[in-house]
C-alpha positions in Angstrom: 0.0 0.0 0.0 2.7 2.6 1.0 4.4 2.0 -2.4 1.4 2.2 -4.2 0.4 5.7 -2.2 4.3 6.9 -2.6 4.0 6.3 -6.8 0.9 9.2 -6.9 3.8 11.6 -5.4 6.6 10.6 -7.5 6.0 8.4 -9.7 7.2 4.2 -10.2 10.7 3.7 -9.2 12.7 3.0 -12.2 14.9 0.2 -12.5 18.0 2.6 -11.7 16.7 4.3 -8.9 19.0 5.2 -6.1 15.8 7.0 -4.1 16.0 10.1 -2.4 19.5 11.0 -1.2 17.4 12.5 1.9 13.7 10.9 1.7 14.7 8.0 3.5 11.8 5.3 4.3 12.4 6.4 8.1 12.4 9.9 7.3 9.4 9.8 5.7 7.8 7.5 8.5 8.4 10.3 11.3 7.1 12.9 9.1 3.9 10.5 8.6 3.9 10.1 12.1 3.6 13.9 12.8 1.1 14.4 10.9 -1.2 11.5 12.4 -0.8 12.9 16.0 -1.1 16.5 15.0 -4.5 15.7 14.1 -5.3 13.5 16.9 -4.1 17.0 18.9 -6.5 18.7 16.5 -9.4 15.9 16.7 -9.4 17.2 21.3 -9.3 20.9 20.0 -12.8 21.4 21.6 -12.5 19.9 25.2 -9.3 21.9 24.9 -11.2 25.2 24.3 -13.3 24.8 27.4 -10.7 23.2 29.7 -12.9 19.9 29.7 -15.5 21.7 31.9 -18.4 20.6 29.3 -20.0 17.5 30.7 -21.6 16.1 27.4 -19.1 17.4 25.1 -16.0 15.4 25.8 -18.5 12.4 25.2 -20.0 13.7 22.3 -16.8 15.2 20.5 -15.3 12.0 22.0 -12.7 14.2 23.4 -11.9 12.8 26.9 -8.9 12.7 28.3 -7.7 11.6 32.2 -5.0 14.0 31.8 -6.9 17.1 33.4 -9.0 15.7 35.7 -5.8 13.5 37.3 -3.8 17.1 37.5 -6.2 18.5 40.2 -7.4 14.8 41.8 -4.3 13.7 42.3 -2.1 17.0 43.5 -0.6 17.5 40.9 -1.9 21.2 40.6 -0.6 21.5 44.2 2.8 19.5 42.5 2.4 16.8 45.9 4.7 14.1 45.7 2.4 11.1 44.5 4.0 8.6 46.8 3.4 11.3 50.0 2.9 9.8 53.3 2.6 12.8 54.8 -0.8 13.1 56.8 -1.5 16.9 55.4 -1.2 15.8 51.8 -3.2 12.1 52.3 -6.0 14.3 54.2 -6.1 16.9 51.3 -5.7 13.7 48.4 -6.9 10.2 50.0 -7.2 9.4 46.3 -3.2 8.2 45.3 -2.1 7.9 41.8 -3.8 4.6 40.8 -0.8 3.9 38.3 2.7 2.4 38.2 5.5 4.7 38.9 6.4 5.5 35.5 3.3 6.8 34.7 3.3 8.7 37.8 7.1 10.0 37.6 6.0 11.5 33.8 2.6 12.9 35.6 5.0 14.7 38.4 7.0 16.0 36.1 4.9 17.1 33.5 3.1 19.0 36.1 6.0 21.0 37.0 6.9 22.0 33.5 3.4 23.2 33.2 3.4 25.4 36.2 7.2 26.8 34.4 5.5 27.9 32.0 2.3 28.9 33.1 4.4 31.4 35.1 4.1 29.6 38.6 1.8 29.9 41.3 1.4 30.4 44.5 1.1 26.9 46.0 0.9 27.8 50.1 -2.3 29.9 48.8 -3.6 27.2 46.4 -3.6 24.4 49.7 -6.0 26.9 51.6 -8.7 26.3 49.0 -11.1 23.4 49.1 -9.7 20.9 46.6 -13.0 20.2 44.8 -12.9 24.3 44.1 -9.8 23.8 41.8 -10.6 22.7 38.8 -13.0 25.6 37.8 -10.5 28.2 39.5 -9.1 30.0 36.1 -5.6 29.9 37.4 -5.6 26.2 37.6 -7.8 25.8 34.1 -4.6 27.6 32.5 -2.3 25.2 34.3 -4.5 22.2 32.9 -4.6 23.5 29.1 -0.5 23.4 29.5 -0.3 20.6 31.6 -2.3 18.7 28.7 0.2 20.7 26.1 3.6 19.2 27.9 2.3 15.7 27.9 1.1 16.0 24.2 4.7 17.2 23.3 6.1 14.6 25.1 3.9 11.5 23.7 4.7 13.1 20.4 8.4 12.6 20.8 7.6 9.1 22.5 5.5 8.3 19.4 8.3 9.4 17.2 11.0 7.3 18.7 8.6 4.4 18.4 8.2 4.6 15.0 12.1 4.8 14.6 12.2 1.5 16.5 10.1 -0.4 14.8 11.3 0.8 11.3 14.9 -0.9 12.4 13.5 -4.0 13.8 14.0 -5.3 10.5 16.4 -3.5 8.2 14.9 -5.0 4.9 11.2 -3.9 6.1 10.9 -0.3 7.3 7.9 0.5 5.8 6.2 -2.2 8.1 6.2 0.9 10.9 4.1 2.4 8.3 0.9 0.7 10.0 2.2 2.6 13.3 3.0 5.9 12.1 -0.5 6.0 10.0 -2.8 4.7 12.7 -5.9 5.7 13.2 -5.7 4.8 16.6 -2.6 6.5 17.3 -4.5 9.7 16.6 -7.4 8.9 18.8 -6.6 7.4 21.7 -2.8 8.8 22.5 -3.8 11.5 24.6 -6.3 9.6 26.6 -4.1 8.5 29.3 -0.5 8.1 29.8 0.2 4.4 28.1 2.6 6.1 25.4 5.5 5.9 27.7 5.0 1.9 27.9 4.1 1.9 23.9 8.1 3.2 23.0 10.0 0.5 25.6 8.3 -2.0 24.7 9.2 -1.1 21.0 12.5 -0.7 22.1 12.8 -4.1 23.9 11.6 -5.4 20.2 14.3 -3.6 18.7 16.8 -5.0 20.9 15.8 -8.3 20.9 16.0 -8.1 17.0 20.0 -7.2 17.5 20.7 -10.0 20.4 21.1 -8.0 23.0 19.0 -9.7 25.7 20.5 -7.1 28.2 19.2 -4.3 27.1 15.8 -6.3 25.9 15.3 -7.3 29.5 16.4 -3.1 31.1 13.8 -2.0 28.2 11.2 -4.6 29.7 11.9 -4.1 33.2 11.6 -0.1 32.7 8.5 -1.1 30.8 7.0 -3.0 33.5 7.5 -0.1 35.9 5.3 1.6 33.7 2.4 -0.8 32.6 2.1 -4.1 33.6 1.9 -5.7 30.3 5.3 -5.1 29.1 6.6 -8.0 31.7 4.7 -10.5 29.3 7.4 -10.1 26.7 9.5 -12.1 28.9 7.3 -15.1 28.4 7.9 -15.0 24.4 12.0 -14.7 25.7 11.2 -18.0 27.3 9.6 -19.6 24.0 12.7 -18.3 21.7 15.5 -19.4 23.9 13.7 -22.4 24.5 13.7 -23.5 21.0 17.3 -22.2 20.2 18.5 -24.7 23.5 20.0 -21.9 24.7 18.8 -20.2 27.7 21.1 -17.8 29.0 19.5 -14.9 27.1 16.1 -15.3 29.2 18.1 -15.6 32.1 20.0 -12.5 31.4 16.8 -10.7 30.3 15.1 -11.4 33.6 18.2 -10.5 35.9 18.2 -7.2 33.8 14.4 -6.6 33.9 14.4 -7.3 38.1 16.9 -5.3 38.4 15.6 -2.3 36.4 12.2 -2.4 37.6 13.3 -2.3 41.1 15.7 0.6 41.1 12.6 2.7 39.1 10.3 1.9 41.8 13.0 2.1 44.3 12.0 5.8 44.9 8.6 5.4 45.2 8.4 2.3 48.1 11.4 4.3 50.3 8.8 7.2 50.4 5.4 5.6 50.4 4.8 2.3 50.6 1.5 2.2 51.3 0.9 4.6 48.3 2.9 2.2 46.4 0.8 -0.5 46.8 -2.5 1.2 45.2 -1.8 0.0 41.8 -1.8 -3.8 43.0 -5.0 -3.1 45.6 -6.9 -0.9 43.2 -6.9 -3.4 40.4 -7.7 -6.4 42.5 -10.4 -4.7 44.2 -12.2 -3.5 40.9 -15.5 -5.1 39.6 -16.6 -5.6 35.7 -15.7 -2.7 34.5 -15.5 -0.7 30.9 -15.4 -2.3 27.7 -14.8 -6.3 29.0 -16.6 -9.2 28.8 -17.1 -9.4 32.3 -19.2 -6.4 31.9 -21.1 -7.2 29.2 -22.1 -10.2 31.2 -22.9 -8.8 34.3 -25.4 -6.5 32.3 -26.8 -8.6 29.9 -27.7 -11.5 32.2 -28.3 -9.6 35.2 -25.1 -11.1 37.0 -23.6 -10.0 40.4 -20.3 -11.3 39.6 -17.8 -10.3 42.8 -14.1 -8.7 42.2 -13.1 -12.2 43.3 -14.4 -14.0 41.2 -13.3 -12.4 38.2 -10.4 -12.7 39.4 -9.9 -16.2 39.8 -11.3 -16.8 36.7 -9.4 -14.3 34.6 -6.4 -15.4 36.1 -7.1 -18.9 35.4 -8.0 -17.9 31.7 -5.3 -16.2 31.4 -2.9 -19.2 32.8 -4.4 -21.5 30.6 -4.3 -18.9 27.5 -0.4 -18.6 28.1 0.3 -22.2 28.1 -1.5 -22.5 25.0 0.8 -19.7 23.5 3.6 -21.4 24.6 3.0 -24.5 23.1 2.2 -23.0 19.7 5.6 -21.4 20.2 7.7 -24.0 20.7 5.5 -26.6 18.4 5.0 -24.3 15.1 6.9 -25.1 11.9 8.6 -21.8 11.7 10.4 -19.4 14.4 7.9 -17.1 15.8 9.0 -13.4 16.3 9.0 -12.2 19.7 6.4 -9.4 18.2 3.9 -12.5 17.4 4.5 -14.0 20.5 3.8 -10.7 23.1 0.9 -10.1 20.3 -0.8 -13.5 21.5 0.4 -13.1 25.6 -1.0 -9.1 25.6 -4.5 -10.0 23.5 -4.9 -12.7 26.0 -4.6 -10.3 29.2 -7.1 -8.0 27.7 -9.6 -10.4 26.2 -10.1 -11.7 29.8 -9.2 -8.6 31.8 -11.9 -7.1 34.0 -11.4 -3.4 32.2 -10.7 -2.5 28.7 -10.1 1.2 28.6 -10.3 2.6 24.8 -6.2 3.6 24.7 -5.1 -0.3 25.6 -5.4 -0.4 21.6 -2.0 1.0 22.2 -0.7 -1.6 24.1 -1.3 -4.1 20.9 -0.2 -1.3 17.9 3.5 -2.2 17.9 2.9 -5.6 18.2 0.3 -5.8 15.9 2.3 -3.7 13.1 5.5 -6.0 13.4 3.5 -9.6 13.8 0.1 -9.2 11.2 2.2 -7.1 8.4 -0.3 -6.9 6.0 -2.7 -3.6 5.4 -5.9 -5.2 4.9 -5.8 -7.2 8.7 -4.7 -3.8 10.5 -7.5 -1.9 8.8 -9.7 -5.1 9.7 -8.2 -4.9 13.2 -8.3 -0.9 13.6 -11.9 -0.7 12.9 -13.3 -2.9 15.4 -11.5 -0.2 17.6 -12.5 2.4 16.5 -15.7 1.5 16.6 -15.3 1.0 20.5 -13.7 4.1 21.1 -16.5 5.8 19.8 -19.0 3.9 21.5 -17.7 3.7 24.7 -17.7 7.7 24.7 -21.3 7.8 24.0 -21.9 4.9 26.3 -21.0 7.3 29.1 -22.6 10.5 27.5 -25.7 8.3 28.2 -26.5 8.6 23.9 -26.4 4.9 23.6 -29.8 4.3 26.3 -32.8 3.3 25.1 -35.6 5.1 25.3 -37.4 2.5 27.5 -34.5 3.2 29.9 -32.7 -0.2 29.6 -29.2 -1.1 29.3 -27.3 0.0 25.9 -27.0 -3.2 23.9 -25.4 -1.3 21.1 -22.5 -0.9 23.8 -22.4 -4.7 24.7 -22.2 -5.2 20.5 -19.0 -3.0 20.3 -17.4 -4.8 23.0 -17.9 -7.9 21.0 -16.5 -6.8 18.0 -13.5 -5.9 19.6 -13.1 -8.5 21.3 -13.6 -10.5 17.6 -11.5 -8.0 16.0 -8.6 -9.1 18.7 -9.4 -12.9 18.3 -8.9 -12.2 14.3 -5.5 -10.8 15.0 -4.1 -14.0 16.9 -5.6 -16.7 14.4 -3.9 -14.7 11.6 -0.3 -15.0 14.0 -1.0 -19.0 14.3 -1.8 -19.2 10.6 1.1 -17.5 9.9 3.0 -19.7 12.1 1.5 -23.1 11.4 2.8 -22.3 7.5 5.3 -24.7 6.3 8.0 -23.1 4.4 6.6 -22.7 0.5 3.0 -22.5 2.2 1.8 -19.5 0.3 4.4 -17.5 2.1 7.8 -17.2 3.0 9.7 -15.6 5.9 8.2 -14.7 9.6 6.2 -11.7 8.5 4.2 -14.0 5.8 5.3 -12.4 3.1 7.8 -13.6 -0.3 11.4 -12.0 -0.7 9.8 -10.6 -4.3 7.3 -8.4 -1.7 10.2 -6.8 0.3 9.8 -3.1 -0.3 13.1 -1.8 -1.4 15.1 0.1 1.7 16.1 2.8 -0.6 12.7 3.6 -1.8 
């Protein structure tokens, strides 16, 4: 597709061609990958305009973002340490950052750089006001429009470097981080929360694997795990490769690294809250069907009191199972799975049996999905059951999806399903691929022939 798009520019390569002495595919890719999340910065334009104060319109414009509402729910707009044990600040903020420490560390910082540039303000005064008064003070709404701003910049440059990573995964296939950088839910769902940050490690961790460097694979993971949880199931695809090489020192040395990592990155946090630390693990075990999963759509449809335990059991033994099964098509399959198409399987497990599916986990599959189902057509396939979610999750909360009778919104529960299909579709393409014998209708572990390579220099 990106050679047929690139010949209504410039023409067919001739046989001669040497390219563009400064058009290089990666080049081109990061300006692509501009342009995609300048317009998802453009596509928020209208909560932006009213600070995210309209109640209906960050449904209806499907707008939302976590970002503002966190920066005055969480201290930030009072810049209080996230991992605080101090009894004035837990009083003021009972309600602790309810992420991993990465996320929170960006989030702290962030909020700083806003308040720079905003022109600072006078914090001592800010703690005398009632905390639930914040949000509308004008002061603070300035503060949120550049406290969004910072973090847009910054996921830009995090999208960027991803894109640059997944281009070099595979020197002969660049344009493959085409499917990234053109995304549709890049644009949408990137400045929804703060999963970006986990997006670029764990393209990086692919990027390192693909050079043999299980060090740096495992710091990449490890950093990515303190972050999002996900990333630590790359490790299990680590497992599956070495295992079938007979050679595992590089798991081991990709755990030790990933331990070790993830444990100085946290350090900070558990010598200076512990308790505050442990939210992440307590608020996700204590959670009920939530957003966008099965669980929920259960629960609802069939009138179900399911309790937080057990969907937990069962999830976790779902997921158990789901794993195994992963494994053993790793190490069984005729050809060499790609550590891409082996995360790809592990993370759509987690999330087709996880309790939530918030509409910017999309993210967490993208890289994965771009470097393990190549092919236009299946991302397309892929991207539009999700983008049918993340607009009907939005109007599932703006209350436009009720029936008039006043019953539940079955159009909601039929979104869920299709993503979850569209995510099922995904994996039986990776096991098909895999499954191919050599000469099968395809050749090498993207699924495509050496004729379909698309030329580095173009």
């Amino acid at each position: 597709m990106v050679r047929v798009l690139s010949e209504v520019a410039g023409g067919p390569a001739g046989a001669h061609s040497r390219g563009h002495r400064w058009w290089t595919p990666v080049r081109v890719l990061l300006a692509l990958t501009a342009v995609v999340f300048a317009l998802g910065m453009v596509q928020k334009a209208s909560c932006v305009e009213d600070g995210w104060t309209d109640g209906e319109q960050r449904f209806t414009h499907m707008c939302y973002s976590d970002l503002p509402y966190l920066y005055t729910g969480r201290g930030l707009a009072e810049l209080a340490w996230p991992y605080s044990n101090d009894a004035e600040v837990r009083e003021r903020y009972p309600e602790v950052m309810e992420y991993p420490v990465g996320i929170s560390y960006w989030a702290w910082g962030s909020a700083w750089v806003a308040q720079l540039v905003t022109g600072g303000a006078d914090l001592d005064e800010r703690r005398l006001q009632p905390t639930d008064s914040l949000f509308g003070d004008p002061e603070v709404q300035d503060e949120i429009r550049a406290f969004v701003v910072v973090n847009a910049l910054g996921f830009a440059v995090l999208a960027l470097l991803s894109t640059w990573l997944l281009a070099r995964v595979d020197p002969r296939r660049p344009w493959d981080a085409a499917a990234f950088a053109a995304a549709p839910v890049l644009a949408l769902t990137a400045l929804v929360n703060w999963d970006l940050p986990a997006v670029v490690l764990v393209a990086g961790a692919l990027w390192a694997w693909s050079r043999d460097r299980p060090v740096l694979t495992g710091v990449l993971i490890g950093l990515g795990t303190a972050t999002k949880l996900y990333p630590l199931f790359l490790l299990g695809g680590v497992l599956v490769l070495a295992w079938r090489r007979r050679d595992l020192k590089p798991f081991g040395l990709a755990v030790v690294a990933a331990a070790v990592s993830w444990l100085l990155v946290d350090l900070p946090a558990m010598l200076t809250g512990f308790a505050q630390w442990k939210v992440f693990w307590s608020f996700n075990s204590d959670r009920g069907a939530d957003l966008g999963s099965v669980w929920l759509v259960a629960a609802q449809a069939f009138d179900l009191d399911i309790s937080p335990d057990t969907i937990n059991t069962v999830s976790l033994a779902l997921f158990g199972a789901w794993c195994l099964g992963v494994a053993a098509i790793g190490v069984l399959a005729p050809r060499t799975p790609s550590l891409a198409q082996l995360g790809l399987l592990v993370v759509a497990g987690f999330l087709l049996v996880n309790k939530v599916y918030s509409p910017q986990y999309v993210l967490w599959l993208l890289p994965l999905a771009v470097l393990a189902v190549p092919r236009w057509r299946d991302q397309l396939v892929w991207q539009g059951t999700e983008v049918l979610y993340f607009a009907s999750v939005w109007w599932y909360l703006g209350g436009e999806l009720a029936p008039g009778g006043g019953e539940d919104a079955g159009f909601y529960w039929l979104a869920i399903l299709v993503r979850v299909a569209g995510e099922l579709y995904l994996c039986g393409l990776v096991v098909r691929d895999l499954w191919r014998r050599e000469g099968e209708g395809s050749g090498g572990e993207s699924g495509y022939s050496e004729s379909e390579l698309m030329p580095s220099s173009r």
